[in-house]
CHARMM internal coordinates of N, CA and C (Angstrom, degrees):
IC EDIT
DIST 1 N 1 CA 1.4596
DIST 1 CA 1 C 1.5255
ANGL 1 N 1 CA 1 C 108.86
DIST 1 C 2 N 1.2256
ANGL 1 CA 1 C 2 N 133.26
DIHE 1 N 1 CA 1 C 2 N 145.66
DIST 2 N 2 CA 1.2859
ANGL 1 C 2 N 2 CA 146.48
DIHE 1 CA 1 C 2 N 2 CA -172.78
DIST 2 CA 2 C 1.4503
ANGL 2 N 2 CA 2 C 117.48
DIHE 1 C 2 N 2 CA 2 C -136.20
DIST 2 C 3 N 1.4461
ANGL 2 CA 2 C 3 N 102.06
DIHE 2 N 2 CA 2 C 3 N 102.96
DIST 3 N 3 CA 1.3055
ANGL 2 C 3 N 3 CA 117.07
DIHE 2 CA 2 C 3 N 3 CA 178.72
DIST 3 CA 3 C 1.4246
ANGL 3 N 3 CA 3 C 124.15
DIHE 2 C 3 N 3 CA 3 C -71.77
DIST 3 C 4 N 1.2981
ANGL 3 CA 3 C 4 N 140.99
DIHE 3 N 3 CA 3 C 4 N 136.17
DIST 4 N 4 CA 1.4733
ANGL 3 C 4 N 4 CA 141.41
DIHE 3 CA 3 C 4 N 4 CA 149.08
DIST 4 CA 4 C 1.6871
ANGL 4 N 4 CA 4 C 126.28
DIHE 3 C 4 N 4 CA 4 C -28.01
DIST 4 C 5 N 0.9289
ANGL 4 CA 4 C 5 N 105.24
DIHE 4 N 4 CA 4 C 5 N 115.63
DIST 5 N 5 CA 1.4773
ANGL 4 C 5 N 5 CA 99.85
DIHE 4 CA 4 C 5 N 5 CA 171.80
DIST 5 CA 5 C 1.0306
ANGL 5 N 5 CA 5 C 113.50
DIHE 4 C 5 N 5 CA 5 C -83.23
DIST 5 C 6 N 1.5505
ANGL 5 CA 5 C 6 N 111.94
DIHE 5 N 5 CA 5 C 6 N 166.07
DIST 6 N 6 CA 1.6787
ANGL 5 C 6 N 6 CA 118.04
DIHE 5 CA 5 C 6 N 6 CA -156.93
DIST 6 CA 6 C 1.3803
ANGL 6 N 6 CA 6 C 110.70
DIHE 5 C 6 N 6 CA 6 C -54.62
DIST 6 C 7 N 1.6902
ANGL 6 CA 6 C 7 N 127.62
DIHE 6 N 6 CA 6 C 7 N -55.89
DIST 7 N 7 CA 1.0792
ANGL 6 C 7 N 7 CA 112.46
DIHE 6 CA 6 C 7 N 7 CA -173.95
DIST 7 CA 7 C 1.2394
ANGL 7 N 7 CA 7 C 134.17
DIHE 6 C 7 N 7 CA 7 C -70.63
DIST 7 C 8 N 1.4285
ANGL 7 CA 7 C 8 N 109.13
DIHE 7 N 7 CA 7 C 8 N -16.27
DIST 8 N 8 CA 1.5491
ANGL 7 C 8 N 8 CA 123.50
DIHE 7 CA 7 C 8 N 8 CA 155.30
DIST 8 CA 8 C 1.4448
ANGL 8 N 8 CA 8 C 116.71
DIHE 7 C 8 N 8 CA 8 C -49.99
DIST 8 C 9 N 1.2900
ANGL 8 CA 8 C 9 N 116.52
DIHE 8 N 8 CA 8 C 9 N -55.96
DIST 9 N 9 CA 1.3005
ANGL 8 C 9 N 9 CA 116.39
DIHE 8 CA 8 C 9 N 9 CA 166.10
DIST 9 CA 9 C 1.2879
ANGL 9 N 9 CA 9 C 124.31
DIHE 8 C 9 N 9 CA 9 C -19.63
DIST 9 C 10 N 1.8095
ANGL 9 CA 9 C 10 N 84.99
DIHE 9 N 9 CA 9 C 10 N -85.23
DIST 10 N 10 CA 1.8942
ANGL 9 C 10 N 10 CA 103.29
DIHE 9 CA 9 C 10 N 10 CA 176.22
DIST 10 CA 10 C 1.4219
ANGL 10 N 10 CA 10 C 113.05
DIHE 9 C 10 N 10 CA 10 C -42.90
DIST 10 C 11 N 1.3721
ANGL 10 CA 10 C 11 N 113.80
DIHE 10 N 10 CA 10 C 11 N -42.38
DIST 11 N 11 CA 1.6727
ANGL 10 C 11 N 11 CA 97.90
DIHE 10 CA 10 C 11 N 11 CA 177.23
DIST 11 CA 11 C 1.2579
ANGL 11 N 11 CA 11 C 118.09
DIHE 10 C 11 N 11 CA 11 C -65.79
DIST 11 C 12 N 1.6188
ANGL 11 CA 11 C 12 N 135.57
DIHE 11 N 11 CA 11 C 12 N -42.76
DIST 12 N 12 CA 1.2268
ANGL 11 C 12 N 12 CA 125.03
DIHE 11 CA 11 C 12 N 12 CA 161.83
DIST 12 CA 12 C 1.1007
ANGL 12 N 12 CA 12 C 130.29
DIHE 11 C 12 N 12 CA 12 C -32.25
DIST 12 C 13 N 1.6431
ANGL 12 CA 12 C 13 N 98.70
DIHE 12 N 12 CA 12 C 13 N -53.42
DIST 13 N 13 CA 1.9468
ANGL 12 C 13 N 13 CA 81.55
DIHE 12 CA 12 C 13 N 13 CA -174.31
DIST 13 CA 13 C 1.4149
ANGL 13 N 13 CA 13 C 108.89
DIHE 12 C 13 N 13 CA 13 C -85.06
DIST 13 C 14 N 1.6969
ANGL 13 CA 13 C 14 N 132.16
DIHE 13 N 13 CA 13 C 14 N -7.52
DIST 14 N 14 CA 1.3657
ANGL 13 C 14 N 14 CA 106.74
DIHE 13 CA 13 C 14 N 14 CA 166.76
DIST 14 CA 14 C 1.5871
ANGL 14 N 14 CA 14 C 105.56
DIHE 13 C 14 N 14 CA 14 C -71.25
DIST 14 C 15 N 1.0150
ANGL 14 CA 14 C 15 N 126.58
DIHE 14 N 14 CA 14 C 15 N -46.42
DIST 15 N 15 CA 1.8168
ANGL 14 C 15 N 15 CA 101.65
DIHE 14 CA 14 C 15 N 15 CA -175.40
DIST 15 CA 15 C 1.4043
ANGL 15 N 15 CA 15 C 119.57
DIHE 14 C 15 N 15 CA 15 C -51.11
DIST 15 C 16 N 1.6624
ANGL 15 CA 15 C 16 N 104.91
DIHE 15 N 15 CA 15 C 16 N -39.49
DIST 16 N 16 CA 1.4527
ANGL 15 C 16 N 16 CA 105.82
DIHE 15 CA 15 C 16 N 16 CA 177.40
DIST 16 CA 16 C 1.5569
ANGL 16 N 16 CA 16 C 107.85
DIHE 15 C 16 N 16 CA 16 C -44.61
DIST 16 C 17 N 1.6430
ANGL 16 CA 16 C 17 N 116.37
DIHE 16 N 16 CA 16 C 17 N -55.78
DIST 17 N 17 CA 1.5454
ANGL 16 C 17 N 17 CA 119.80
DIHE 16 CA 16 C 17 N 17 CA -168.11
DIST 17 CA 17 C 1.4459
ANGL 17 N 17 CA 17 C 117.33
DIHE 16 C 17 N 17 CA 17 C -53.03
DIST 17 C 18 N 1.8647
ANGL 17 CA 17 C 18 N 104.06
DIHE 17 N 17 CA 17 C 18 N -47.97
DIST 18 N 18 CA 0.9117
ANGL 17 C 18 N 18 CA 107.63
DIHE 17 CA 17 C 18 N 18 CA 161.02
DIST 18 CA 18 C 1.7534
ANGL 18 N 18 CA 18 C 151.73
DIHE 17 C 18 N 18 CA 18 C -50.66
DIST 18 C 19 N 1.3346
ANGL 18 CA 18 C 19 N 89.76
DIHE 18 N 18 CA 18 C 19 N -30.64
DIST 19 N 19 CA 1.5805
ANGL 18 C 19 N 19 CA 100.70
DIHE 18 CA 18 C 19 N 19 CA 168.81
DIST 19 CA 19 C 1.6272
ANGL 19 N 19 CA 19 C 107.54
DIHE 18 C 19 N 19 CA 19 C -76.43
DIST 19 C 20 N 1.0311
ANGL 19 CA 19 C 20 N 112.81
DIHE 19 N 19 CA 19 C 20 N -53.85
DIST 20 N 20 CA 1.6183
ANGL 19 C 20 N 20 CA 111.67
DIHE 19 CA 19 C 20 N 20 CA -173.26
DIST 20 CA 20 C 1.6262
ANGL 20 N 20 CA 20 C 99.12
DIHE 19 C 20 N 20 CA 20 C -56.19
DIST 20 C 21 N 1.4524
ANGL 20 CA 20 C 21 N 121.77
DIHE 20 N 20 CA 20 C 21 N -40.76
DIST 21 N 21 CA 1.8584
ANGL 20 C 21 N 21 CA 105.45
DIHE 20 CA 20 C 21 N 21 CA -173.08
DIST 21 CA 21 C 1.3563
ANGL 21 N 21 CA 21 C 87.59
DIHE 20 C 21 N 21 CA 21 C -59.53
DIST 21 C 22 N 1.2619
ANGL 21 CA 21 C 22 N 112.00
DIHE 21 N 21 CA 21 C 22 N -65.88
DIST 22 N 22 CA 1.7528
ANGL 21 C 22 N 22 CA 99.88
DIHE 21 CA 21 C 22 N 22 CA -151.37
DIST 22 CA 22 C 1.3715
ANGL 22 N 22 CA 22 C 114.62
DIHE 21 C 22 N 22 CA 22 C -66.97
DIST 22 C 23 N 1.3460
ANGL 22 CA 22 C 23 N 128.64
DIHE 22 N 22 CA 22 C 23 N 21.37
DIST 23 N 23 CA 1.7890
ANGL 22 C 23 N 23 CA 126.79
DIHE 22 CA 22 C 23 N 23 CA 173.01
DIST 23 CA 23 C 1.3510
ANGL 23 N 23 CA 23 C 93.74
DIHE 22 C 23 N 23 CA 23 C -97.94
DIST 23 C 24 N 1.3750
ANGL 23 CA 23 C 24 N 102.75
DIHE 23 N 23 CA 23 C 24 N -53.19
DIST 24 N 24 CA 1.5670
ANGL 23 C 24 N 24 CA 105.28
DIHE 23 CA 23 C 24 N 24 CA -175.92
DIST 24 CA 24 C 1.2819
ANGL 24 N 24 CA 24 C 121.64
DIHE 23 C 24 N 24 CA 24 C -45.64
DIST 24 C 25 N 1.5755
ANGL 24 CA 24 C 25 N 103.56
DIHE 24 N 24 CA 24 C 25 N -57.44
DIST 25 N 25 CA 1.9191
ANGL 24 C 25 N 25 CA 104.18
DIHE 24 CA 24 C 25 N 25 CA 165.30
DIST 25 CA 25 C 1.4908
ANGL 25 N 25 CA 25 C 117.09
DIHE 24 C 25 N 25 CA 25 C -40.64
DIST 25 C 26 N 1.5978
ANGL 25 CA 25 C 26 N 110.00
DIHE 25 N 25 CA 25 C 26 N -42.37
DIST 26 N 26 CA 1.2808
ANGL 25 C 26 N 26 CA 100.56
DIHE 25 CA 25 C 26 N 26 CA -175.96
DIST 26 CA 26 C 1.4595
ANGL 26 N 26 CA 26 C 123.66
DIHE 25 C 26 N 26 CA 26 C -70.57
DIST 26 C 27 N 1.1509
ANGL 26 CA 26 C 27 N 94.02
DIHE 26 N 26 CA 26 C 27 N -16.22
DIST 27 N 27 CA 1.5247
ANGL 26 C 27 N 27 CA 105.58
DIHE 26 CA 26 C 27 N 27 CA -167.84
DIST 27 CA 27 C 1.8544
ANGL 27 N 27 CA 27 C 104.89
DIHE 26 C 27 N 27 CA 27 C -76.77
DIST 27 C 28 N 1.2473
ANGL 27 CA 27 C 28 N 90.26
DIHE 27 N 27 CA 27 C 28 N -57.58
DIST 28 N 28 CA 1.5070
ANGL 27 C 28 N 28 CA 110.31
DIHE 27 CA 27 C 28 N 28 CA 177.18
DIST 28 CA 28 C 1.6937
ANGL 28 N 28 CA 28 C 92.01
DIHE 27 C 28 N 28 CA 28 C -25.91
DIST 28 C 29 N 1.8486
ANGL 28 CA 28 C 29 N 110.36
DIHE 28 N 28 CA 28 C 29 N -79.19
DIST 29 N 29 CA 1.2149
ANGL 28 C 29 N 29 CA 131.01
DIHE 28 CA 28 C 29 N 29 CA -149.55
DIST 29 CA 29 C 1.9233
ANGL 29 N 29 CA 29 C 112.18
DIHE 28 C 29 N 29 CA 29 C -55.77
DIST 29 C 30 N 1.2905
ANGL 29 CA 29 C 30 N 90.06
DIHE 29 N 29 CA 29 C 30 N -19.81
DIST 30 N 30 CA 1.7059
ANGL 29 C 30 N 30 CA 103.92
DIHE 29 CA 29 C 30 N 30 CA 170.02
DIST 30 CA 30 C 0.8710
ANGL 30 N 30 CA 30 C 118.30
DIHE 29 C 30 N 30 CA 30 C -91.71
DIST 30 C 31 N 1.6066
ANGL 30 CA 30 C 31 N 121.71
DIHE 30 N 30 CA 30 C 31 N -16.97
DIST 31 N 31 CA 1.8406
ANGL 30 C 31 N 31 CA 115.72
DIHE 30 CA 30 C 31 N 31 CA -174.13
DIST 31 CA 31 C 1.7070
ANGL 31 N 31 CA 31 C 99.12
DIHE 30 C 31 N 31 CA 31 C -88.01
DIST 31 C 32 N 1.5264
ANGL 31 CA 31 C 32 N 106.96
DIHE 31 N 31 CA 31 C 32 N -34.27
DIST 32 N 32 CA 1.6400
ANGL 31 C 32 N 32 CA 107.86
DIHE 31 CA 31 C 32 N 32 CA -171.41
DIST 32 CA 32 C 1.5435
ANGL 32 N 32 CA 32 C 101.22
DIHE 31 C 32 N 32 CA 32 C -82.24
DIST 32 C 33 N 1.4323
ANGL 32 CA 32 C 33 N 128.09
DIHE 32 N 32 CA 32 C 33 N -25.29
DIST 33 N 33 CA 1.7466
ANGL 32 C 33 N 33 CA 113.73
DIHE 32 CA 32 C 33 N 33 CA -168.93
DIST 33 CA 33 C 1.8499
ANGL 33 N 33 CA 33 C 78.12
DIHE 32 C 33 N 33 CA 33 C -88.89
DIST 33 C 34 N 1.0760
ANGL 33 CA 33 C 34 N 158.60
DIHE 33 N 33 CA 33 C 34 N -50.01
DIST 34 N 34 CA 1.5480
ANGL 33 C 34 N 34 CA 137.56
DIHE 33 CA 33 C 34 N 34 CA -175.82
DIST 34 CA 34 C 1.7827
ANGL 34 N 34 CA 34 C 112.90
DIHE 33 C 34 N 34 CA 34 C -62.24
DIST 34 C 35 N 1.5376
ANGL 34 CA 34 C 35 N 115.66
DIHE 34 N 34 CA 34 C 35 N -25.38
DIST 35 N 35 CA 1.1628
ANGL 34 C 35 N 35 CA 104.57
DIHE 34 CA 34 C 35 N 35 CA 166.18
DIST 35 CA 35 C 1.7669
ANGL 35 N 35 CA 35 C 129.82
DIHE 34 C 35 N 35 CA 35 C -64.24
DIST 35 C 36 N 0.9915
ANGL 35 CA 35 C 36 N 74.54
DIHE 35 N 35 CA 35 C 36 N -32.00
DIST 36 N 36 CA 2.1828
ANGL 35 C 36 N 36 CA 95.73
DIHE 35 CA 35 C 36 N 36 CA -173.88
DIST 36 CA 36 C 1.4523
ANGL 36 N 36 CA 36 C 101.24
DIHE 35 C 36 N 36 CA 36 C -79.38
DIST 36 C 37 N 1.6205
ANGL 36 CA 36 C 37 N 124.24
DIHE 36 N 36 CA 36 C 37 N -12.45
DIST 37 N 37 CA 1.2068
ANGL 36 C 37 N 37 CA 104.82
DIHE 36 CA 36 C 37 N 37 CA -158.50
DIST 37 CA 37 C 2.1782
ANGL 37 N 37 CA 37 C 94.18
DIHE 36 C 37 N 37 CA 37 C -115.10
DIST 37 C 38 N 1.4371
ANGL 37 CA 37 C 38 N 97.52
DIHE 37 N 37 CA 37 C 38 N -33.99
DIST 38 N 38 CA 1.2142
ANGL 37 C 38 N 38 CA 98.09
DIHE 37 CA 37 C 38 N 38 CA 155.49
DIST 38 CA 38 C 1.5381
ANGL 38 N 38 CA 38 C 135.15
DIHE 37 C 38 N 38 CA 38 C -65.54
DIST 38 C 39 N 1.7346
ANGL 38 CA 38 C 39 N 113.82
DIHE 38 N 38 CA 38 C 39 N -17.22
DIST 39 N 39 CA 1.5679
ANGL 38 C 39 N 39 CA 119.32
DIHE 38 CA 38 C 39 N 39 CA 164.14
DIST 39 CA 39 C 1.8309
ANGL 39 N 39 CA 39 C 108.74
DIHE 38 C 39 N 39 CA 39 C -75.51
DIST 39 C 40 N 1.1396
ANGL 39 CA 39 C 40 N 102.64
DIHE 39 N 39 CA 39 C 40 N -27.66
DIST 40 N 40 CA 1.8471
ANGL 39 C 40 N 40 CA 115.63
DIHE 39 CA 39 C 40 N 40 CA -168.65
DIST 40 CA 40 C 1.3023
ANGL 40 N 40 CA 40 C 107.12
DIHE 39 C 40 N 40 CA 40 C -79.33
DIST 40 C 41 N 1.6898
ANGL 40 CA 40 C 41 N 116.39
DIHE 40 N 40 CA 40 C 41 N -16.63
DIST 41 N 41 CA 1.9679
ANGL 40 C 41 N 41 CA 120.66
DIHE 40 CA 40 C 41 N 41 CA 179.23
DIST 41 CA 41 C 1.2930
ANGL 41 N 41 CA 41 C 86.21
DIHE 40 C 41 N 41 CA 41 C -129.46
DIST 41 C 42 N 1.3108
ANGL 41 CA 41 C 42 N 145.41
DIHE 41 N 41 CA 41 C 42 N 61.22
DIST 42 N 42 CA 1.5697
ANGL 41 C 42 N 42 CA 128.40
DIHE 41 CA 41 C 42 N 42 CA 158.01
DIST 42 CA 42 C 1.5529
ANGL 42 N 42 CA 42 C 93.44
DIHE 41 C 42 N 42 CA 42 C -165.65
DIST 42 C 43 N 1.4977
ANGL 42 CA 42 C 43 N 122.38
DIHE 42 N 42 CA 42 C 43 N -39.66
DIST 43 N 43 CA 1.1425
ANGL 42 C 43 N 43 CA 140.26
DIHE 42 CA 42 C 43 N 43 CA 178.51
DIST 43 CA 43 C 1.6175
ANGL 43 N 43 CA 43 C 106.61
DIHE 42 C 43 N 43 CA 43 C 91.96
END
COOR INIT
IC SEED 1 N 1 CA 1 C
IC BUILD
């Protein structure tokens, strides 16, 4: 078995962190522009 070395590590989990913020933003940014747009055709 072959372990990661430390800085390998650390880089994993910043992309990991990094990917999850920026889905989330995206996610966020799609749940609020479909909220505003379903209040703007339903009122």
């Amino acid at each position: 078995m072959i372990w990661p070395t430390r800085s390998e590590l650390i880089t994993y989990t910043v992309v990991a962190l990094v990917f999850c913020i920026v889905m989330t933003a995206i996610v966020t940014t799609l749940d609020y522009g479909f909220t505003q747009l379903v209040f703007a055709v339903f009122g």
